[in-house]
Each structure stands twice: as structure tokens, then as C-alpha cells.
C-alpha distance (Angstrom), angle and dihedral (degrees) to the residues before:
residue distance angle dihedral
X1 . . .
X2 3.81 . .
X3 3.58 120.5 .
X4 4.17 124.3 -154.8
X5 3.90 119.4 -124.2
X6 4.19 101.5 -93.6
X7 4.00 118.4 -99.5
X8 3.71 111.6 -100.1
X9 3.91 118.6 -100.1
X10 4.35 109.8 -124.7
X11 3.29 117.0 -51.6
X12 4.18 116.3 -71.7
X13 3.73 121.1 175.0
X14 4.08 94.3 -119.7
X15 4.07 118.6 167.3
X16 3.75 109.4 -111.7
X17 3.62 114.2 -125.6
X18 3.60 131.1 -129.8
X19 4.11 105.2 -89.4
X20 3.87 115.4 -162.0
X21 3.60 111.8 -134.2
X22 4.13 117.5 -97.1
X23 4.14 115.3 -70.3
X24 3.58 119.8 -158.9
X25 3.38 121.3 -135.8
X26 3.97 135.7 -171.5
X27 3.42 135.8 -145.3
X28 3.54 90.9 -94.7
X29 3.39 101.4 45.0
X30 4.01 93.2 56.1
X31 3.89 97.3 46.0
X32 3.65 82.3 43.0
X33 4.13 98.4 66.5
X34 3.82 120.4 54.6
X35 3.78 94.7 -156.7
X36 3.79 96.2 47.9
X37 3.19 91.6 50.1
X38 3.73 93.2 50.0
X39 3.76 96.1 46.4
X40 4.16 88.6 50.6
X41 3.80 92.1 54.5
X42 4.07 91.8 47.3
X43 4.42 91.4 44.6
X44 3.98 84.5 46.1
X45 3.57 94.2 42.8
X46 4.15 96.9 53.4
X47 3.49 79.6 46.2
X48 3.38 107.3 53.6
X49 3.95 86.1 40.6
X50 3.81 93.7 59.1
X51 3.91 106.5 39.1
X52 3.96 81.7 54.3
X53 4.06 90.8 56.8
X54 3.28 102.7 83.8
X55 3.86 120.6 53.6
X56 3.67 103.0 -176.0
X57 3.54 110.5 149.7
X58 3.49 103.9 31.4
X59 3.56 141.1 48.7
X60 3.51 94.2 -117.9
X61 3.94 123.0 121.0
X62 4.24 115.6 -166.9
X63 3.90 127.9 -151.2
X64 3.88 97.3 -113.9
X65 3.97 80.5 -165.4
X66 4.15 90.8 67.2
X67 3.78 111.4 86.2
X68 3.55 136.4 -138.4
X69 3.84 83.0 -133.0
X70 3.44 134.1 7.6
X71 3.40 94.4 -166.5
X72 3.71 156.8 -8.0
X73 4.04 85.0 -86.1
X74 3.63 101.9 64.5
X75 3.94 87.2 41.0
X76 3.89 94.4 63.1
X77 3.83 88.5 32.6
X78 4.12 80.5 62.9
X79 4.11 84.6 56.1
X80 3.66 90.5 40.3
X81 3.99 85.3 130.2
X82 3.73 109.0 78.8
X83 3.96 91.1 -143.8
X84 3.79 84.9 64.4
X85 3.28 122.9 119.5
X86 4.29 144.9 -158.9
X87 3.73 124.9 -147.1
X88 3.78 108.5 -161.7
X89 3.63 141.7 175.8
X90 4.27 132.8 -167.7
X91 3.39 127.2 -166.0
X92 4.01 91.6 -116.5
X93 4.24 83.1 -141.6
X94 3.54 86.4 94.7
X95 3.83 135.3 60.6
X96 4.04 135.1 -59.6
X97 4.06 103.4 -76.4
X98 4.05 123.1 -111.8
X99 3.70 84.8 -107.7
X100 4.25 161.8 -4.7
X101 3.44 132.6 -83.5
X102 3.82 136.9 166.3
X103 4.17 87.2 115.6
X104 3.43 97.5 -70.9
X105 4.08 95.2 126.5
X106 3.46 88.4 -145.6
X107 3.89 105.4 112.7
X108 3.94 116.9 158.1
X109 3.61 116.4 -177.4
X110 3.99 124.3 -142.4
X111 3.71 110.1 -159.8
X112 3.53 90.8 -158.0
X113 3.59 96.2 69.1
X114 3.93 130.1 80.0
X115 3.78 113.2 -125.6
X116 3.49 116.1 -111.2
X117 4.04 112.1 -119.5
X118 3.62 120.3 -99.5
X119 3.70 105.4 -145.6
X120 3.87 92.4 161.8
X121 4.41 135.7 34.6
X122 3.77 136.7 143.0
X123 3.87 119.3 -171.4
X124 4.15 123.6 -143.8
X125 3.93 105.6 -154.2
X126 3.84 120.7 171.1
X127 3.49 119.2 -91.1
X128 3.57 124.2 -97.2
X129 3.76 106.4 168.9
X130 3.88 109.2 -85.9
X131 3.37 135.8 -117.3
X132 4.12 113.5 -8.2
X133 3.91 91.1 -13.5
X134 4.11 122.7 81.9
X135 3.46 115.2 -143.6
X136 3.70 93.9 -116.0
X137 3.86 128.0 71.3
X138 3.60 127.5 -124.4
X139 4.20 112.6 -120.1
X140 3.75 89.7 -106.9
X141 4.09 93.2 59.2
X142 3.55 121.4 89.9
X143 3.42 90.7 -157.1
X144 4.24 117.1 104.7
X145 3.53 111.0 -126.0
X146 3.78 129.7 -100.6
X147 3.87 125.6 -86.6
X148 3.79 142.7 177.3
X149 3.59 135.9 50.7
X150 3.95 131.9 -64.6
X151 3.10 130.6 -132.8
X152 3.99 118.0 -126.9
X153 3.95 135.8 178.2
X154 3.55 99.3 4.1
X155 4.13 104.3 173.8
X156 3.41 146.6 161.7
X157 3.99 121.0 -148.8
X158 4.36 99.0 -105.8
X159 3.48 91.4 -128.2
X160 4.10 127.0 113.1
X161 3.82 87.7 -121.7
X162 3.49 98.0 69.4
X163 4.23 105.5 23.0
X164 3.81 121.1 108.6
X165 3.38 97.8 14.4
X166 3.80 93.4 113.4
X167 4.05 93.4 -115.7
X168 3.66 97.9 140.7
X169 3.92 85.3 53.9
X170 3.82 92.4 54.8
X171 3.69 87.7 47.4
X172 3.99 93.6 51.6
X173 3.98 86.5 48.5
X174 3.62 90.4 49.2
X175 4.06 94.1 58.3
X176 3.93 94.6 39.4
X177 4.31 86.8 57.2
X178 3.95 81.7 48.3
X179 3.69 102.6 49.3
X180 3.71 92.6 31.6
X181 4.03 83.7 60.3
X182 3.59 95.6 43.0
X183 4.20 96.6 43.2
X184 3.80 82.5 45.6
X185 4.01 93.7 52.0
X186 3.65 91.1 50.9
X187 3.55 104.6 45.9
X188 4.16 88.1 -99.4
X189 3.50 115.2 -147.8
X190 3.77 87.3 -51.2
X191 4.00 124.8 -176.4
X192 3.60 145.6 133.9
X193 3.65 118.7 -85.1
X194 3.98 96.2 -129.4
X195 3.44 93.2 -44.8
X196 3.55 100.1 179.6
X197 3.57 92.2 49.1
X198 3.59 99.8 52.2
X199 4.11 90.5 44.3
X200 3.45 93.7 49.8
X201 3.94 90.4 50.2
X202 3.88 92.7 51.6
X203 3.88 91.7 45.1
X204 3.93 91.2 52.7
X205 4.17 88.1 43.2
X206 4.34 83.9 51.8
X207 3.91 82.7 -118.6
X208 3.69 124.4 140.0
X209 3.63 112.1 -102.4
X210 3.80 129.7 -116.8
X211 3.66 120.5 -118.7
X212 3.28 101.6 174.8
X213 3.84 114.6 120.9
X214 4.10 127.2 -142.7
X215 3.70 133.6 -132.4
X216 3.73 124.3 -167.6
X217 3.72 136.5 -152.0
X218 3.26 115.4 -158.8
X219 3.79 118.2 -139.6
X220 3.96 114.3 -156.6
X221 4.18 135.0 -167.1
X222 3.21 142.2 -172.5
X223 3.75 114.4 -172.9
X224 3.99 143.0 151.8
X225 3.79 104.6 -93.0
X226 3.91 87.1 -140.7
X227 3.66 94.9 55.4
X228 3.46 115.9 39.5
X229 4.01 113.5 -15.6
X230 3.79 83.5 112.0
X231 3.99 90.8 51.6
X232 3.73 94.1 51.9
X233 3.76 90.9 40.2
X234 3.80 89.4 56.4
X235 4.11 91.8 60.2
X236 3.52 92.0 50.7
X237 3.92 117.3 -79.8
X238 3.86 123.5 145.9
X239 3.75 114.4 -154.6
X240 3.56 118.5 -109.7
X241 3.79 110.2 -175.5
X242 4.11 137.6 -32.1
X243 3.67 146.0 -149.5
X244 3.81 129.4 -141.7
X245 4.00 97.6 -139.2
X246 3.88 131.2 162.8
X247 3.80 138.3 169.9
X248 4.12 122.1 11.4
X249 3.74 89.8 22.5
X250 4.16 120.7 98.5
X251 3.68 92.5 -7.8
X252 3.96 96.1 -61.3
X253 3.52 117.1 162.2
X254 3.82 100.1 -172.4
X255 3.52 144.4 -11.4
X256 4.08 122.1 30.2
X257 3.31 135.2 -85.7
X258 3.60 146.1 -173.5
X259 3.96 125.9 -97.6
X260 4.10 110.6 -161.3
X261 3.82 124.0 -173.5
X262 3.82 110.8 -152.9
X263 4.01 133.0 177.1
X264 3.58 139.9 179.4
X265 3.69 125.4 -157.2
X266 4.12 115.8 -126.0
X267 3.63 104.5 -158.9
X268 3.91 129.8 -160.1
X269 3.58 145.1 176.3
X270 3.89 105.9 -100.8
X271 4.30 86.0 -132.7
X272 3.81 89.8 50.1
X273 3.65 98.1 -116.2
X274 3.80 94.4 115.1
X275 4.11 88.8 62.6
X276 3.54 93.5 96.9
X277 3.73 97.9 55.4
X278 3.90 96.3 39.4
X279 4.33 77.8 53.2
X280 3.98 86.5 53.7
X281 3.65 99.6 44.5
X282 3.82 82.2 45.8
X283 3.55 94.8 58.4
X284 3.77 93.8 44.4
């Protein structure tokens, strides 16, 4: 479940503090470092605890007393997937952290250093199909199975210090220059965006056709309609499918609620030279 940064109480002239820029981590690097992990589970957990405050729009009521995580355990079972990856931000206020990121897998922990606070992070894990659907199809659907990456735990630190400052949003853009690289590296799920067509357009216009091919990476959530499928739909997501689901389910208490899975499609030239406009139309 992925949970949108928290709306910003009235306006309050706070200082802004100093906020690193994003580190990547893998898999290995998180289940690798006690105190990052620790730290993750506590941001995600405030997080999870205030998006799920406020019920308006549904007649849904949560048990504030279920967390996100319970422990470090269910954390790296999350980023069971080795190709999985952490986005995280600190406010760089506070001490040096435990450890590195940025992928390398190399983390090395110094106990005599305080861990920077996370007040940011976003995880990419593969896809597996969401809630009630796998990923794969049986050999009697038509359908072709479901790829790309999904976005998990994105969250933003509920405090005035660190809202609307757009830090989810550099933590988003941080994963898609990741995956793009890594889909790219691979091959990705590479093809020619009606190739033909196009061609055949530009030769009957006496233009010079385009052989450039396209990659995608597709970018998957699954959220609760009544607090945030408006958010995500506002950066870009289309909906895919949803579930009608009530009590037992996601930590609801009472009432029912909705359970939408959305995606957006980050495309890229397979040679790279189409990064700079995918970073524009990011941007805008």
C-alpha cells in the first residue's frame, strides 16, 4: 500500500531545514543496516498512522493501533527482491548516517555515529500483480501479463519542516532515473511504438523517418481511493482496476473502502537520447 505525503496544516512561518539530496539504496544495503532499517519502519509508521486519520470520503474507520510494520522483518520482507530498491532522504541537520547508499551494496556501519533522520523514502519493488491479481496470466487469458515496478511507502515526515517542499517528487524522479537505467541496461521491455505506422506517415508527409526505438517502465500503485487516488492521479496515473473491500483488509476497522491500482508508463529512447525530454516532461 502506498501512502501520499500528508496535506500541510495553515500556514506557519517554520525555518526549513537543510535536506540532503535523495540516496538510493538496494535491497541489500537496507537489510544490511540495523539503524536504517529501524528509522524507515518509525518514518513509515507516523506515516502510515496519519494519512489513515482522516476518513473523509468514505465510510471507512482504520485501527490507528495496526502498523505499517511491526518490525524490521516485514520491512526487508517488502525488499525481499534483490532488484528492489529505497529512495531516502535526511534532514542533513543531524549527524553522519550508519551507512551508504546510491546502490553500491556496500554499507559499513560505524557505531559511533548517530544516524542521520530520514524524514523522506519511496521503495521500487518488482511487480507482482497487486492486490487479488498475480502479475502473470493463466494460459486460458488473453490478457499479457503484468510488468514494471511498483511503487511502495512513499512518505513524507508530517511535520511543517519538511511539507510542501516537493520531496516526495524528488524521490519519485530519483527511482524513474534508476529504473530507466536499469530497464535500459537490460534491454527493458523494449519495442517500437507503432513503428510502421509512424514511418509510413513520415514517408507519405516526404519527412525523414524516425528510427529511434522506445522502452517503457511501467510505474504501478495501489492506494486507498479515499486517501490519495486523487494525489497519484494528479502525477500522472491512469486507473487500472479496483476492489470494493471493508473490515480485516489494509488495517480497516469499519466501514468499506475502495482499493485502486494505478500506473503510468515512463517512456525512453532505447539509446538514451530521449532522457532529457522524458526529464522535461517530468518536471512539467
Amino acid at each position: 500500500m502506498t501512502m501520499r505525503p500528508p496535506a500541510a496544516a495553515a500556514a506557519v512561518a517554520v525555518p526549513h531545514s537543510p535536506i540532503s539530496t535523495p540516496t538510493l539504496y538496494t535491497s541489500s544495503d537496507v537489510k544490511c543496516n540495523a539503524a536504517l532499517s529501524t528509522a524507515l519502519i518509525h518514518l513509515v509508521n507516523h506515516a502510515f498512522s496519519t494519512s489513515h486519520s482522516s476518513t473523509a470520503g468514505s465510510t471507512a474507520k482504520w485501527d490507528l493501533g495496526i502498523p505499517r510494520f511491526a518490525d524490521t522483518r516485514e520491512l526487508h520482507a517488502m525488499l525481499s527482491d534483490e532488484r528492489s530498491v529505497v529512495a531516502v532522504l535526511f534532514d542533513d541537520g543531524d549527524a553522519e548516517p550508519h551507512g551508504s547508499g546510491n546502490g553500491s551494496g556496500n554499507t559499513r556501519e560505524d557505531s559511533s555515529l548517530s544516524p542521520r533522520k530520514p524524514i523522506a523514502c519511496a521503495a521500487a519493488v518488482p511487480w507482482t500483480g497487486g492486490w487479488r491479481r498475480p502479475a502473470t496470466s493463466s494460459s486460458s487469458s488473453s490478457s499479457p501479463p503484468e510488468r514494471g515496478w511498483e511503487l511502495k511507502t512513499v512518505c513524507v515526515l508530517a511535520e511543517p519542516a519538511y511539507t510542501r517542499r516537493g520531496l516526495a517528487v524528488q524521490l519519485l524522479a530519483c527511482l524513474e532515473t534508476h529504473l530507466v537505467a536499469v530497464e535500459r541496461a537490460a534491454g527493458g521491455e523494449i519495442r517500437t511504438i507503432q513503428k510502421q505506422q509512424q514511418q509510413q506517415q513520415q514517408r507519405s508527409k516526404g519527412e525523414k523517418e524516425d528510427e529511434d526505438e522506445e522502452g517503457i517502465v511501467a510505474l504501478w500503485i495501489q492506494a486507498v481511493e479515499c486517501l490519495n487516488g486523487v494525489y497519484w492521479r494528479k502525477r500522472g496515473f491512469r486507473d487500472i482496476r479496483r476492489s470494493v473491500e471493508g473490515a480485516g483488509t489494509w488495517g480497516c476497522e469499519e466501514g468499506a473502502f475502495e482499493i485502486v491500482v494505478l500506473r503510468r508508463d515512463v517512456r525512453f529512447t532505447v539509446d538514451g537520447e530521449g532522457e532529457r525530454e522524458r526529464e522535461r516532461e517530468h518536471r512539467a
